[in-house]
PDBQT receptor file of N, H, CA, C and O in Angstrom, charges set to zero:
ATOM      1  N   UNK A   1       4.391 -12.266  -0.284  1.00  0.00    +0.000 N 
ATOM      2  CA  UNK A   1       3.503 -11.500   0.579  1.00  0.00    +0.000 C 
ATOM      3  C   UNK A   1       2.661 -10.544  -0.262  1.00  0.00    +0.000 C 
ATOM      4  O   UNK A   1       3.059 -10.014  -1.300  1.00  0.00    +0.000 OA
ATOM      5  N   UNK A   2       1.580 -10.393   0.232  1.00  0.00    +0.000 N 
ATOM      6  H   UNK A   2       1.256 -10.823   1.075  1.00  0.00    +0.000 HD
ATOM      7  CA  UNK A   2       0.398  -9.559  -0.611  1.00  0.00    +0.000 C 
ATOM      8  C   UNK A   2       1.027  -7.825  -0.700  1.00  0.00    +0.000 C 
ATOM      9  O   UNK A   2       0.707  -7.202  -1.712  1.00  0.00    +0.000 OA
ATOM     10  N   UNK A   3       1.830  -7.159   0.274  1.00  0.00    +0.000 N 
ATOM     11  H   UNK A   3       2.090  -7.665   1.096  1.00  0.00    +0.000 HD
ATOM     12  CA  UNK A   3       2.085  -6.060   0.236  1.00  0.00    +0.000 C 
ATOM     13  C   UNK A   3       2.914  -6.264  -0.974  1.00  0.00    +0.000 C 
ATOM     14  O   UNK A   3       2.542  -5.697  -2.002  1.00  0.00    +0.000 OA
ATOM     15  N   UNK A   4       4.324  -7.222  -1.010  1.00  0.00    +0.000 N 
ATOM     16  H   UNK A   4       4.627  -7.682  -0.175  1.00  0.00    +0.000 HD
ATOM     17  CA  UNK A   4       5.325  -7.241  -1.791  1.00  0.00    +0.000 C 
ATOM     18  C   UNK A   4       4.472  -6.887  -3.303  1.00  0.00    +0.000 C 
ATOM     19  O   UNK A   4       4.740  -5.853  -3.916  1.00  0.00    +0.000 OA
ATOM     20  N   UNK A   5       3.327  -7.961  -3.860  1.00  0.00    +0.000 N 
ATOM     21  H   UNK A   5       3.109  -8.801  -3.363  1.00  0.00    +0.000 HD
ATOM     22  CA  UNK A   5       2.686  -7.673  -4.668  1.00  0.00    +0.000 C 
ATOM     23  C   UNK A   5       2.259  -6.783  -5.368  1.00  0.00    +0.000 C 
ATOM     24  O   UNK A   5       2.454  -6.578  -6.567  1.00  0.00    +0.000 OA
ATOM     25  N   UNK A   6       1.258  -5.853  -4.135  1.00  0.00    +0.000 N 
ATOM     26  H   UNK A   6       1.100  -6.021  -3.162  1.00  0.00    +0.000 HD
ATOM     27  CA  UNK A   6       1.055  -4.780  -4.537  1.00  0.00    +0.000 C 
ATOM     28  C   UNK A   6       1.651  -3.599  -4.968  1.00  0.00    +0.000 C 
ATOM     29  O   UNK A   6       1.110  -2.825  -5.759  1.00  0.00    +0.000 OA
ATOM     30  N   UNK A   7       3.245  -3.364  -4.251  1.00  0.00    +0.000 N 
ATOM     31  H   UNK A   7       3.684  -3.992  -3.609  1.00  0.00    +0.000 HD
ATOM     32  CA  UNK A   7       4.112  -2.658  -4.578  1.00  0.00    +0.000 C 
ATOM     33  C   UNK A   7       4.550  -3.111  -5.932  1.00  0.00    +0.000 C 
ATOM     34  O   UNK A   7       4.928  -2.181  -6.645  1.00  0.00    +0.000 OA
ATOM     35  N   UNK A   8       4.591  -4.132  -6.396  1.00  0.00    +0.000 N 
ATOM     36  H   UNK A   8       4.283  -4.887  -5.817  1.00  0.00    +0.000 HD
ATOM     37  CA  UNK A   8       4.823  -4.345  -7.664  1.00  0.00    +0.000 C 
ATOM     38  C   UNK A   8       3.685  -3.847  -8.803  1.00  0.00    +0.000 C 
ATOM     39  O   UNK A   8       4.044  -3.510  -9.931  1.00  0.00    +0.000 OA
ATOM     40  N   UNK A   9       2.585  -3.839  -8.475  1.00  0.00    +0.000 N 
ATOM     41  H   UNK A   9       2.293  -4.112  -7.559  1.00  0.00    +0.000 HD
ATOM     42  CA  UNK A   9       1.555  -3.490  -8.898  1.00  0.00    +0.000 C 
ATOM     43  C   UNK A   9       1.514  -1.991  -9.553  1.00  0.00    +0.000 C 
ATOM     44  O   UNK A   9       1.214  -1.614 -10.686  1.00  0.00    +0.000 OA
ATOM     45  N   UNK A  10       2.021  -1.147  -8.148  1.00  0.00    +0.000 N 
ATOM     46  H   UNK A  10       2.265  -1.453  -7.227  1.00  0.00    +0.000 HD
ATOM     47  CA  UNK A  10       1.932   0.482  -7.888  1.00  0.00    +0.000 C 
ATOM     48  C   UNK A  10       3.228   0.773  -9.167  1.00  0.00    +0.000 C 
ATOM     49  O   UNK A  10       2.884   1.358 -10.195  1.00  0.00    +0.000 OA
ATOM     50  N   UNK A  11       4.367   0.421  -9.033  1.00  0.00    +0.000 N 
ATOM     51  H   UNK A  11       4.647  -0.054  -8.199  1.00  0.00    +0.000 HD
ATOM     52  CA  UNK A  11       5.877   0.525  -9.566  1.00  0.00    +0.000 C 
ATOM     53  C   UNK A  11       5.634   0.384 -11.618  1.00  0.00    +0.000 C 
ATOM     54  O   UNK A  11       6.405   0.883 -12.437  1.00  0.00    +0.000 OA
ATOM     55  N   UNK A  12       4.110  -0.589 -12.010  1.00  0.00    +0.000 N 
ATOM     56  H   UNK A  12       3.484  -0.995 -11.344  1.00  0.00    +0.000 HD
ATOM     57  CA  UNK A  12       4.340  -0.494 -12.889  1.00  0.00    +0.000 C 
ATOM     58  C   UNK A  12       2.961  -0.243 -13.587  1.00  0.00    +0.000 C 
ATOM     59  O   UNK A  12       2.672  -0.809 -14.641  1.00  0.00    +0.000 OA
ATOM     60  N   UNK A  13       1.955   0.807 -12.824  1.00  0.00    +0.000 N 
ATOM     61  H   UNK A  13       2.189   1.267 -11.967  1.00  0.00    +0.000 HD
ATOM     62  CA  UNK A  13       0.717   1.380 -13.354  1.00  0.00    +0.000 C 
ATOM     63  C   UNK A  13       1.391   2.821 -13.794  1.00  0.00    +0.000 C 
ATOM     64  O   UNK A  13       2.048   3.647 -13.160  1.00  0.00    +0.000 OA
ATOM     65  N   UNK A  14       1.041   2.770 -14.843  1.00  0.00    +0.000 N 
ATOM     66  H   UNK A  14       0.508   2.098 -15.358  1.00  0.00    +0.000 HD
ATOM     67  CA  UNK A  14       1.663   4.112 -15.691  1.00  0.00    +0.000 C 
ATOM     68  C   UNK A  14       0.513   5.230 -15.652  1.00  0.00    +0.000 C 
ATOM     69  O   UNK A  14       0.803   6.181 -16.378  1.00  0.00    +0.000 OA
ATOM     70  N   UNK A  15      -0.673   5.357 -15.015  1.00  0.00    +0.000 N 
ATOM     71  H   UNK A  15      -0.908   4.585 -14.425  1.00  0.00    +0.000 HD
ATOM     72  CA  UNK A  15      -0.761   6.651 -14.539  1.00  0.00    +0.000 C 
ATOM     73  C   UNK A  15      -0.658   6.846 -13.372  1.00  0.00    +0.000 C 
ATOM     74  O   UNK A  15      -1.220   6.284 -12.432  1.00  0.00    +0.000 OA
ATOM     75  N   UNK A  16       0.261   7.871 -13.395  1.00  0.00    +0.000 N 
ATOM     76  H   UNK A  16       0.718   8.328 -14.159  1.00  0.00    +0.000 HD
ATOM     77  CA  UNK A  16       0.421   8.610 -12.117  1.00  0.00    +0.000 C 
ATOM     78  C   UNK A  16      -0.671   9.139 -10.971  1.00  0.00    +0.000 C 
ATOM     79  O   UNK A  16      -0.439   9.103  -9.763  1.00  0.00    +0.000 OA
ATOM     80  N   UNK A  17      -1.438   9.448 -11.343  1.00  0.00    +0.000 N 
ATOM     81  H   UNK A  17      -1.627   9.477 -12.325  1.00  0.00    +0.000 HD
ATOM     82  CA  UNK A  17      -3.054   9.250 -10.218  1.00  0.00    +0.000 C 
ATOM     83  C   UNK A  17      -2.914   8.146  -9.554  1.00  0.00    +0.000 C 
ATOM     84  O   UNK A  17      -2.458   7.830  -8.455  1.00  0.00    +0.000 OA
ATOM     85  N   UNK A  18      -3.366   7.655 -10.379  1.00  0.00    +0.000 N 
ATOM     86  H   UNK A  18      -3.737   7.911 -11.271  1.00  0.00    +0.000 HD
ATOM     87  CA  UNK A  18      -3.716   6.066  -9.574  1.00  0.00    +0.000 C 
ATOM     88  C   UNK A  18      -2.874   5.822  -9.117  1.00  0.00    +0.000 C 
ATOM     89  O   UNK A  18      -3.176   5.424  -7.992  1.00  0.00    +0.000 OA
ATOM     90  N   UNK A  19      -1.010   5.762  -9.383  1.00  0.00    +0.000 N 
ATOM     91  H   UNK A  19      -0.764   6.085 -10.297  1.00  0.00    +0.000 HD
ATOM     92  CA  UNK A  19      -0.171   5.158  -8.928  1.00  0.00    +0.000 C 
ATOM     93  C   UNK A  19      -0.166   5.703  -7.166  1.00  0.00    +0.000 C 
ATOM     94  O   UNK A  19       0.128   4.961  -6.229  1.00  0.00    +0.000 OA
ATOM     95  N   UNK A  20      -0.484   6.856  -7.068  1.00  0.00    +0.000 N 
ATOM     96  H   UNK A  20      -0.723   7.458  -7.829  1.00  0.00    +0.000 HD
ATOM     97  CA  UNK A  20      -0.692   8.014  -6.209  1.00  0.00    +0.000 C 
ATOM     98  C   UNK A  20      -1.762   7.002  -5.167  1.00  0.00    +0.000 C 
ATOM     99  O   UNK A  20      -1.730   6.454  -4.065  1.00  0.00    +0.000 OA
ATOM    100  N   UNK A  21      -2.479   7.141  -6.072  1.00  0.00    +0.000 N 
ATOM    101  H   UNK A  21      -2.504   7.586  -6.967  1.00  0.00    +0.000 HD
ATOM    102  CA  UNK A  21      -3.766   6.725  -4.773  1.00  0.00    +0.000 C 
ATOM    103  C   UNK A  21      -3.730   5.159  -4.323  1.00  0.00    +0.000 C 
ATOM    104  O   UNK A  21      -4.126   4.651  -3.274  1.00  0.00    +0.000 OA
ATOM    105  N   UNK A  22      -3.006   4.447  -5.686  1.00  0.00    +0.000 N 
ATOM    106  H   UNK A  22      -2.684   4.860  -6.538  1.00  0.00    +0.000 HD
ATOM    107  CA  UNK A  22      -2.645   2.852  -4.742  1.00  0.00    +0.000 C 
ATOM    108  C   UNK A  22      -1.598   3.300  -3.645  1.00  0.00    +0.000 C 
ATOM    109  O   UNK A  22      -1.800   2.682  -2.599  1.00  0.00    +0.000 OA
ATOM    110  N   UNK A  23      -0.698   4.053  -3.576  1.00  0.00    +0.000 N 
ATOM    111  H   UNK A  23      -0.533   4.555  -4.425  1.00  0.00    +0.000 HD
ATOM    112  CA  UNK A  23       0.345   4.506  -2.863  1.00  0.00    +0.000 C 
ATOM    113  C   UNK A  23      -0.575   4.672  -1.518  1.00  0.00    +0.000 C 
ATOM    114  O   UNK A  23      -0.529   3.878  -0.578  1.00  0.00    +0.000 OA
ATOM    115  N   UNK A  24      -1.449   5.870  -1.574  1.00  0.00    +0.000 N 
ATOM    116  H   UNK A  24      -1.487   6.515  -2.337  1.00  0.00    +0.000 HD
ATOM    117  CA  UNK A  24      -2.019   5.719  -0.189  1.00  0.00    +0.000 C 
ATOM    118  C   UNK A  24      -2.312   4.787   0.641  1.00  0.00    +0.000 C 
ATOM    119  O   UNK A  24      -2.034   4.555   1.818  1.00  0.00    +0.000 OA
ATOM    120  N   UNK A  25      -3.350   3.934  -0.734  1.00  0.00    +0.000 N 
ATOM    121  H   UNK A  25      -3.576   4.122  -1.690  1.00  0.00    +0.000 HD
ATOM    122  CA  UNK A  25      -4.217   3.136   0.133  1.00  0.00    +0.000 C 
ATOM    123  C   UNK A  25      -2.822   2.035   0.518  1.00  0.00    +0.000 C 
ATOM    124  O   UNK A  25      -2.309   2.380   1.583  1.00  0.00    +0.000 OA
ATOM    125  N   UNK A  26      -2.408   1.306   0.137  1.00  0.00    +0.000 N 
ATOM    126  H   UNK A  26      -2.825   1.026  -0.728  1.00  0.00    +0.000 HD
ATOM    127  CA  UNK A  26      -1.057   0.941   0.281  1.00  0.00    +0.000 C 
ATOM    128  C   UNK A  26      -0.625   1.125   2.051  1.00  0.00    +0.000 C 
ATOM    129  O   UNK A  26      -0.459   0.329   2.975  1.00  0.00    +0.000 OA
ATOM    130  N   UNK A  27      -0.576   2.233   1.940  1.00  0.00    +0.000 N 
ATOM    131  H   UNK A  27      -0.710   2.879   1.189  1.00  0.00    +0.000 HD
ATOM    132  CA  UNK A  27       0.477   3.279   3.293  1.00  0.00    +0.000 C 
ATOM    133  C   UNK A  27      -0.855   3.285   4.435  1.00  0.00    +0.000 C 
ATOM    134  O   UNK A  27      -0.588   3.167   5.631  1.00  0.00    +0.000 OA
ATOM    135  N   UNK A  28      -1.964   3.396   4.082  1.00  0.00    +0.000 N 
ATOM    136  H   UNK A  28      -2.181   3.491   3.111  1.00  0.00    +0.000 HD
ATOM    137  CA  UNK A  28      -3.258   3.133   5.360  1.00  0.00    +0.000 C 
ATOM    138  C   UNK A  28      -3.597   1.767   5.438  1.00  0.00    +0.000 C 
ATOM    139  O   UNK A  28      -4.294   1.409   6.387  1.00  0.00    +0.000 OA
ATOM    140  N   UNK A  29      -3.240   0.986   4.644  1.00  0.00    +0.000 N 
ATOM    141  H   UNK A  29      -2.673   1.277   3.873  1.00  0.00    +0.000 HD
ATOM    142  CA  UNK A  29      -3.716  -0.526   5.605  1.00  0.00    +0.000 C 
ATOM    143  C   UNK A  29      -2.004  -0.843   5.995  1.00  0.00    +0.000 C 
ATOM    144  O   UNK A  29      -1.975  -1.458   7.061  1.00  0.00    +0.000 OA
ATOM    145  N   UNK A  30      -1.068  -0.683   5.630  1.00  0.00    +0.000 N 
ATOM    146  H   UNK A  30      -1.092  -0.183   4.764  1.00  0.00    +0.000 HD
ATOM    147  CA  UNK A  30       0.209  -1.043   6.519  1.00  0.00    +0.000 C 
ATOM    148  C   UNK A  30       0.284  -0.368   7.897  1.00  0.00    +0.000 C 
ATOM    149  O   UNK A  30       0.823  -0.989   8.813  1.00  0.00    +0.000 OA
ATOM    150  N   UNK A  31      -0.287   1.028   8.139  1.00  0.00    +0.000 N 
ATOM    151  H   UNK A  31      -0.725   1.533   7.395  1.00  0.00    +0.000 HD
ATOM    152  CA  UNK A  31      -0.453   1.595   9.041  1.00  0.00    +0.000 C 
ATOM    153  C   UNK A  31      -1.919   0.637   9.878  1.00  0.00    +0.000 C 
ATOM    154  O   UNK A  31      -1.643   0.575  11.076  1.00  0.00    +0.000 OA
ATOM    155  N   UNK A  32      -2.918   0.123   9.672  1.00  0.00    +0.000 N 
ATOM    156  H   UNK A  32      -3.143   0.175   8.699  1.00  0.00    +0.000 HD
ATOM    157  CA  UNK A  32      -4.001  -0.920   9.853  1.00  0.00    +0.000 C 
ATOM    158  C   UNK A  32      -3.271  -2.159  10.816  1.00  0.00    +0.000 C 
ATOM    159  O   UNK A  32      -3.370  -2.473  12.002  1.00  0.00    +0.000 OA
ATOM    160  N   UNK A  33      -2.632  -2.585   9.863  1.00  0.00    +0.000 N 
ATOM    161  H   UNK A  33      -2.551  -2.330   8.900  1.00  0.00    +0.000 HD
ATOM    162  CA  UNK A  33      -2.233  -3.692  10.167  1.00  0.00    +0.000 C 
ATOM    163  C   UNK A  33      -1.063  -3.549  11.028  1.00  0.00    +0.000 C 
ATOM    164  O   UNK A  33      -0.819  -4.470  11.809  1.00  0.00    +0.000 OA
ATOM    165  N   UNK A  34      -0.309  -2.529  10.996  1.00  0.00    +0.000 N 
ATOM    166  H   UNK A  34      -0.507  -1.781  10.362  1.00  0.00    +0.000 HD
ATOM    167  CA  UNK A  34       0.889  -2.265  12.258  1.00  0.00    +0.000 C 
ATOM    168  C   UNK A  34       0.098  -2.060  13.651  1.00  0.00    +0.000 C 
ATOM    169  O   UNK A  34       0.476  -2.509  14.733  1.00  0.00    +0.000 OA
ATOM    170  N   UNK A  35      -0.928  -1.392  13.454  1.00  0.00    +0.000 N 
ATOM    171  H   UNK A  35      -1.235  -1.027  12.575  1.00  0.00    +0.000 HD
ATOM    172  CA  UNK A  35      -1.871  -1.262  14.891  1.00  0.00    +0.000 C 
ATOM    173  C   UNK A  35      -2.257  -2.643  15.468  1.00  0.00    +0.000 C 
ATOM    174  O   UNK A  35      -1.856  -3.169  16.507  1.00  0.00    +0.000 OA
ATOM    175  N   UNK A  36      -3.283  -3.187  14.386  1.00  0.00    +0.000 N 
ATOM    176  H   UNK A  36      -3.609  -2.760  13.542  1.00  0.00    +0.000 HD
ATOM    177  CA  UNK A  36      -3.193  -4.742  14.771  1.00  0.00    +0.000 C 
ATOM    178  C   UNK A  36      -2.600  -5.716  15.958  1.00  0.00    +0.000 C 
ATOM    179  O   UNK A  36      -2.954  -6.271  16.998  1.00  0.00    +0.000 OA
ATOM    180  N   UNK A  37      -1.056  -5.486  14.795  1.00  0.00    +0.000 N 
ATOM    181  H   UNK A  37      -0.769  -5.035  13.950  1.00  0.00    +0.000 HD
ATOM    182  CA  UNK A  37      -0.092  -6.108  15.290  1.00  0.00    +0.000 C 
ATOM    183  C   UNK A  37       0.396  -5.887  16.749  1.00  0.00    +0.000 C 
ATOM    184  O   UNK A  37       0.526  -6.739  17.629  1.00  0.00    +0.000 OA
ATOM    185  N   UNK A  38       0.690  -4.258  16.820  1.00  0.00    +0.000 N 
ATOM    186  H   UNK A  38       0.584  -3.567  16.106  1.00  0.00    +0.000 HD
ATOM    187  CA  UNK A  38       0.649  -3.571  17.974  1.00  0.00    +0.000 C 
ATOM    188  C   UNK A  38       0.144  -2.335  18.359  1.00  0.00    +0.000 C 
ATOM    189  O   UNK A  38       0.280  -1.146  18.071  1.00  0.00    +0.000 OA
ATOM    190  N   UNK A  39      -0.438  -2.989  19.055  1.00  0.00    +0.000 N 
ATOM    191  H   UNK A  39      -0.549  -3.955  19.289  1.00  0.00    +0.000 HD
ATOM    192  CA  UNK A  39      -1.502  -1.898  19.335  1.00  0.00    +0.000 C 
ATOM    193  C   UNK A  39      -1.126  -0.758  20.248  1.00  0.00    +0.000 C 
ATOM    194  O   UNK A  39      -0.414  -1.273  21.110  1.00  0.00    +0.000 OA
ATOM    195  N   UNK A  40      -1.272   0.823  20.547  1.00  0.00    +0.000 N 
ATOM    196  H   UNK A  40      -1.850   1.242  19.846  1.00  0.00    +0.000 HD
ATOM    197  CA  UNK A  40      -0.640   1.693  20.701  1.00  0.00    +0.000 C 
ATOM    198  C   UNK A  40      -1.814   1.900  22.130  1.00  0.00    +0.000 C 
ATOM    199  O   UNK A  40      -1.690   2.854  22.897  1.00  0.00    +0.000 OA
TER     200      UNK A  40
């Protein structure tokens, strides 16, 4: 799965910024795509 990926991605970018800000963006399209899925 593309998330699984990306978490692998985040776990082994060695600056901490970025690791930070893939983290977000990360955490706002899972939040995206949970709406999607079900919508509130």
């Amino acid at each position: 799965m593309l998330i699984k990926k990306y978490q692998r991605l985040i776990e082994l970018e060695p600056n901490e910024l970025k690791r930070n800000i893939y983290q977000a963006v990360l955490e706002d399209l899972m939040s995206l795509l949970e709406n999607k899925v079900a919508p509130k």
